[in-house]
C-alpha positions in Angstrom: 121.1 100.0 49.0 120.4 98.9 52.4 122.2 95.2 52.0 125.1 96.5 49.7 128.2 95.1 50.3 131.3 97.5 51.6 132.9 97.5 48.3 129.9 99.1 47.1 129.6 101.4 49.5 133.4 101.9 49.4 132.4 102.9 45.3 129.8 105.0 46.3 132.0 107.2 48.7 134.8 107.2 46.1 133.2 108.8 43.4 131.3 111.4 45.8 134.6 112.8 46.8 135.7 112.1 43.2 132.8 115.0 42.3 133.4 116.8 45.5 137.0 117.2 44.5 136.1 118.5 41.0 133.7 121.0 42.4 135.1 122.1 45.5 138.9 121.6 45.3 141.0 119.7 47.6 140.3 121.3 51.0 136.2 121.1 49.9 137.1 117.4 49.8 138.8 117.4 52.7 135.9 119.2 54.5 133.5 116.7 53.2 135.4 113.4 54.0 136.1 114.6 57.6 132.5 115.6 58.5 131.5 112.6 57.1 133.7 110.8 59.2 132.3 112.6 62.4 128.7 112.0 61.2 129.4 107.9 61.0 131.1 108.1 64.2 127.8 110.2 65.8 125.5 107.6 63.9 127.4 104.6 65.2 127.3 105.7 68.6 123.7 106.5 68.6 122.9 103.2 67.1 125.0 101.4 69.7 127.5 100.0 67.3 130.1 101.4 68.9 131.3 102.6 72.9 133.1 106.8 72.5 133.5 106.5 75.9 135.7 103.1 75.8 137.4 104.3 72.9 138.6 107.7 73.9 139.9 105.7 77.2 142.0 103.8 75.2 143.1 106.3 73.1 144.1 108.3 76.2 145.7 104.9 77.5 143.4 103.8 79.9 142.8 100.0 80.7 139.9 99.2 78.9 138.0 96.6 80.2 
């Protein structure tokens, strides 16, 4: 699934935390969407994609630039 488009991959997330709510609960759910999250982030700043350093600046309000 390496060229699938993001409603596809916005499918595929759905329905894991579809099954992770029916076998954990809500806070099971909860757990898994936010380590996910964190993961993503990690990933997109080890691949470059994105700058945590520019972005915590500018959520501390800091002049990005």
């Amino acid at each position: 699934m390496t060229g699938a488009s993001p409603t596809v991959w916005g499918a595929v997330a759905g329905a894991v935390l579809a099954l992770t709510a029916l076998a954990f609960g809500f806070w099971g759910m909860v757990l898994v969407a936010a380590l996910g999250a964190i993961g993503g982030l990690v990933g997109a700043a080890v691949s470059g994609r994105i700058n945590l350093r520019a972005a915590v600046d500018a959520a501390r309000g800091r002049r990005v630039g």
